[in-house]
C-alpha positions in Angstrom: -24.0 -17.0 -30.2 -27.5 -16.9 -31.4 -29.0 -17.0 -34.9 -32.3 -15.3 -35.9 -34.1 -16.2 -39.4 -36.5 -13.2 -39.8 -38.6 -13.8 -42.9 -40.0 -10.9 -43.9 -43.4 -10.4 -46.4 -41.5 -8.8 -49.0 -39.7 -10.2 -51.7 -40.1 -7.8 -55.1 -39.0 -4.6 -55.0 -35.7 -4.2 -54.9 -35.5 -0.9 -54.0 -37.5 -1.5 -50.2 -35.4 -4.5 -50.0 -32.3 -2.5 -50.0 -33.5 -0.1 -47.7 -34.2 -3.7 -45.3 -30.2 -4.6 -45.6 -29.3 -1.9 -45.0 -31.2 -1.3 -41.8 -29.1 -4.3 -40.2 -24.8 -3.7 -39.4 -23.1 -6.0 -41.9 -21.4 -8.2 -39.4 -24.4 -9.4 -38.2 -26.4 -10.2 -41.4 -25.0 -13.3 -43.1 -27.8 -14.1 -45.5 -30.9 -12.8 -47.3 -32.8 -15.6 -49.4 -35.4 -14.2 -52.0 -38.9 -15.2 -53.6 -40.7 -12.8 -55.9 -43.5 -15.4 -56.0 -44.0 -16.0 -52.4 -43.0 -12.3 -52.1 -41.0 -13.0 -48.9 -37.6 -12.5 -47.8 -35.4 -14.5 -45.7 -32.8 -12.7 -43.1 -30.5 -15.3 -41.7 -29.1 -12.5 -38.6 -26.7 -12.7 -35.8 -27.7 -11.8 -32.6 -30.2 -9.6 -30.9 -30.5 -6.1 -32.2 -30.0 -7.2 -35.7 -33.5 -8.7 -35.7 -35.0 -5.3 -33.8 -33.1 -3.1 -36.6 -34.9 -5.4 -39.5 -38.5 -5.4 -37.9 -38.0 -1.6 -37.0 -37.5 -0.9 -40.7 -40.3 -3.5 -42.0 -42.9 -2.0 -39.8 -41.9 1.8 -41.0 -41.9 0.6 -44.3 -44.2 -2.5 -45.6 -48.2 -3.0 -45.7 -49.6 -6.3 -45.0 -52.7 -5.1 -46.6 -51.0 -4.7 -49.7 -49.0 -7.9 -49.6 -49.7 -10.5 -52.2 -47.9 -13.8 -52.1 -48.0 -17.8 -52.7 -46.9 -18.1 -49.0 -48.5 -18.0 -45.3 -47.9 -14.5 -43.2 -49.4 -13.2 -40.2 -48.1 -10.1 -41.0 -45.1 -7.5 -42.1 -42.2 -9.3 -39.9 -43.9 -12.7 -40.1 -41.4 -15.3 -38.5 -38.9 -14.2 -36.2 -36.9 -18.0 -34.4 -34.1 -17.3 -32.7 -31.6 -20.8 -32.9 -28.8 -21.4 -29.9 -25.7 -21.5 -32.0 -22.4 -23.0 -30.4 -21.8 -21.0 -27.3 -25.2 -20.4 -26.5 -28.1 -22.7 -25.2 -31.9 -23.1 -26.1 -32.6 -21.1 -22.7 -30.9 -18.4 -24.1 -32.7 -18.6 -27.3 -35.9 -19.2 -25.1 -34.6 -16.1 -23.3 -33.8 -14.1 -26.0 -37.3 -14.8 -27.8 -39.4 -13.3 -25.1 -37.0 -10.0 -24.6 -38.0 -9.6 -28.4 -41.6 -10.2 -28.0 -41.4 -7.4 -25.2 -40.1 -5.2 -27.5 -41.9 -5.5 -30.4 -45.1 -5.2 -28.3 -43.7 -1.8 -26.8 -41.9 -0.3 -29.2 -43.3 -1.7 -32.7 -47.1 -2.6 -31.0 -47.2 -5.7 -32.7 -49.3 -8.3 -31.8 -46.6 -11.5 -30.5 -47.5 -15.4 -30.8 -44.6 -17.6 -28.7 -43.6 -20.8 -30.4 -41.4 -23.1 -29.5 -41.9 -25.5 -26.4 -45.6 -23.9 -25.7 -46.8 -24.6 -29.5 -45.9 -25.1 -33.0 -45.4 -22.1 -35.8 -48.3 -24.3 -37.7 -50.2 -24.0 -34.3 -49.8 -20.2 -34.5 -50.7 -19.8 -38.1 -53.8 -22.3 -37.2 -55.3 -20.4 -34.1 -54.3 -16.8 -33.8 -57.0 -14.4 -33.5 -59.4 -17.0 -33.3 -59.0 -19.5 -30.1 -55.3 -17.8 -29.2 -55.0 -14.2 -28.2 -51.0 -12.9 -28.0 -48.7 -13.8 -25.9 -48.0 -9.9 -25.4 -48.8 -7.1 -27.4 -52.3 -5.6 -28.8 -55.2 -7.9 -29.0 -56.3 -7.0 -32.6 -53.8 -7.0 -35.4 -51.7 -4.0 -36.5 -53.1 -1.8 -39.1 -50.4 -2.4 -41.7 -48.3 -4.5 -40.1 -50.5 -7.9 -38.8 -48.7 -9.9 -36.4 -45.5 -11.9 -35.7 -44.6 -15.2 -34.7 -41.7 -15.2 -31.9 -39.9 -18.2 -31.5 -37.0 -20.3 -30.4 -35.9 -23.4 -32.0 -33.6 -25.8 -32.9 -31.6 -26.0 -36.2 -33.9 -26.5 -39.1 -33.3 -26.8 -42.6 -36.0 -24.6 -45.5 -36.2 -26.5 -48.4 -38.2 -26.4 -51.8 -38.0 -29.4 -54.2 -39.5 -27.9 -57.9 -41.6 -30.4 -59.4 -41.0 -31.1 -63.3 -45.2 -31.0 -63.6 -46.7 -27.7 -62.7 -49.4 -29.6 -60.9 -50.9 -28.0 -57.9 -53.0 -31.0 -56.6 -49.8 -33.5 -57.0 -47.8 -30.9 -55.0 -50.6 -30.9 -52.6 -50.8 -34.4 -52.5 -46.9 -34.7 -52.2 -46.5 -32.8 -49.5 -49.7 -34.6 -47.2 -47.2 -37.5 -48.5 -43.7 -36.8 -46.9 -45.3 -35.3 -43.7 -44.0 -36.8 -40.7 -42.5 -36.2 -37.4 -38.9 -34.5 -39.5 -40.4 -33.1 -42.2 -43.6 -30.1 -42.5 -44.5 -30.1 -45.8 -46.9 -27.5 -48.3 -47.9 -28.0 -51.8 -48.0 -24.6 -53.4 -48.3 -22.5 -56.9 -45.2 -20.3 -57.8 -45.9 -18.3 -60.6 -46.7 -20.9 -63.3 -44.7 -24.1 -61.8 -45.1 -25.9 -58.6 -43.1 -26.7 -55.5 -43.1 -28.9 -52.4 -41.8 -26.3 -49.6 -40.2 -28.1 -46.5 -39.1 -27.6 -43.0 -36.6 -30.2 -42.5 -37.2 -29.8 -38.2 -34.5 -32.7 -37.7 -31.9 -32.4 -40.6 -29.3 -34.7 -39.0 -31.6 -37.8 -39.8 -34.1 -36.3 -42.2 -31.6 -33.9 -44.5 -32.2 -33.1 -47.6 -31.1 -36.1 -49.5 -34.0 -37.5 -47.7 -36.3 -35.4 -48.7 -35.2 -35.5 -51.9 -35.7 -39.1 -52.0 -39.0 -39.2 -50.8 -40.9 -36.7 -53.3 -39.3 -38.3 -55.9 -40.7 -41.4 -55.4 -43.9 -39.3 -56.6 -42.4 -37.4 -59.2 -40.1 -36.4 -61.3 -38.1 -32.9 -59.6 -36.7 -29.8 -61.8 -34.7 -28.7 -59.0 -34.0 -27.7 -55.2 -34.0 -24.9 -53.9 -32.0 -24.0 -50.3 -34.0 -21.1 -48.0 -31.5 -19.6 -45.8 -28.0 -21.5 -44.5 -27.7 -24.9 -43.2 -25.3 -26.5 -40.5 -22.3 -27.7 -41.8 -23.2 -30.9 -40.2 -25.8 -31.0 -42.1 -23.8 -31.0 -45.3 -21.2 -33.3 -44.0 -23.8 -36.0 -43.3 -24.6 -35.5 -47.1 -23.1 -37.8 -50.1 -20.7 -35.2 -51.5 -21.7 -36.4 -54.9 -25.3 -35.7 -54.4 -24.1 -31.7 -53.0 -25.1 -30.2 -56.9 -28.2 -32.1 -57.2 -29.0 -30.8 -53.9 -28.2 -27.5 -54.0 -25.8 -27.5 -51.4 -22.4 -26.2 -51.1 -19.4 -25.5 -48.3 -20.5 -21.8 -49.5 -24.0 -21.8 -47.6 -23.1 -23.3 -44.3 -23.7 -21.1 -41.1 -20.0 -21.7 -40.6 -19.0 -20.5 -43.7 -20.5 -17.6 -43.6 -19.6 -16.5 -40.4 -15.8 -17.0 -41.0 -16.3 -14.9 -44.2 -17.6 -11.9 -42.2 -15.2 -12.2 -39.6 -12.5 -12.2 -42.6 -14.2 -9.1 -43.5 -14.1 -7.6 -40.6 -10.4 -8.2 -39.9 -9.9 -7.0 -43.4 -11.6 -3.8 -42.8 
């Protein structure tokens, strides 16, 4: 089985974002994750033409040139990783990764960037247009909708630690901080308070408790925020005590999730 975590540049209105969920079979959409101040949307998906439905609709229906928002995009469909899930292996995420990029070129003609064992997503965001031309697809970006990073990765864990002082430059200087080979880190303004925003790239030995720790030690945090689903590895390698401060639950494990759809499904 494969997962796909499609963020999307849209996170305000609900009515577009209805239209989105909709575009995608219920059985294969276990989560959406939502930011009016980063105006962006996360789709945790299962599969492969759950991701094609979702880009499909954001591409009929969004404007990058409209699109204001705290965080980084390339475009419409912005990041679309595909994850090897139990049953599956990274080739087939690998695998599964360029048959999108394919398709997105041919059918969407959208600009693809590959991530993954070739490059970094911060490499992307760094060089595209500028010293690296897509992997497939137009050369220039799409009118309305930009461009789209296409990966294949492991597990990863988004995470976003609100800090008690709406201070841009300590967020900044946080982040530059707790940077290391587990954690990518940004400092960034949302609305009028602040937030270190995390990839946690090796949540087994840097999870969230850890990351928690660590901005800590530079300031006092209002609260933590989960983007998407984690592992439930992840949460059993957590001190169940620490679960609420956290932000974690049983409730938004991958596992979880997927039992509860294929409880609805029986049900239906």
């Amino acid at each position: 089985m494969l997962e796909c975590v499609v963020n999307i540049s849209e996170g305000r209105r609900s009515d577009v974002l209805a239209t989105l969920d909709s575009s995608v079979a219920a059985a294969h959409h276990l989560d959406r994750h939502t930011c009016e101040h980063h105006n962006r949307s996360v789709f945790t998906l299962i599969g492969e033409d759950a991701p094609r439905q979702l880009a499909h609709a954001a591409v009929d229906t969004l404007d990058i040139e409209t699109h204001i928002g705290a965080h980084p995009r390339l475009g419409v469909v912005d990041v679309v990783p595909f994850v090897a899930l139990d049953g599956s292996s990274p080739a087939d995420a690998v695998a599964a990764r360029d048959r999108f990029a394919q398709w997105a070129a041919e059918e969407l003609a959208l600009p693809c960037f590959l991530y993954g064992s070739e490059r970094t997503l911060p490499d992307v965001r760094r060089q595209a247009f500028t010293t690296l031309a897509p992997d497939s697809g137009p050369p220039r970006p799409h009118p309305t909708a930009g461009a789209v990073a296409v990966g294949a990765r492991p597990l990863l864990v988004a995470y976003n630690l609100w800090l008690v002082q709406p201070d841009l430059a300590l967020a900044r200087r946080i982040a530059q901080a707790v940077r290391g080979p587990g954690v990518r880190a940004l400092g960034l303004a949302v609305g009028e308070a602040v937030q270190v925003s995390m990839n946690l790239i090796d949540p087994l030995n840097v999870g969230p408790a850890t990351a928690w720790d660590a901005v800590e030690a530079h300031a006092p945090i209002d609260h933590a925020e989960l983007v998407g689903l984690i592992p439930r590895a992840v949460l059993d390698a957590t001190a169940e005590p620490r679960w609420t401060q956290l932000g974690l639950s049983p409730s938004v494990t991958i596992e979880q999730r997927l039992l509860d759809r294929s409880s609805q499904s029986r049900g239906g």
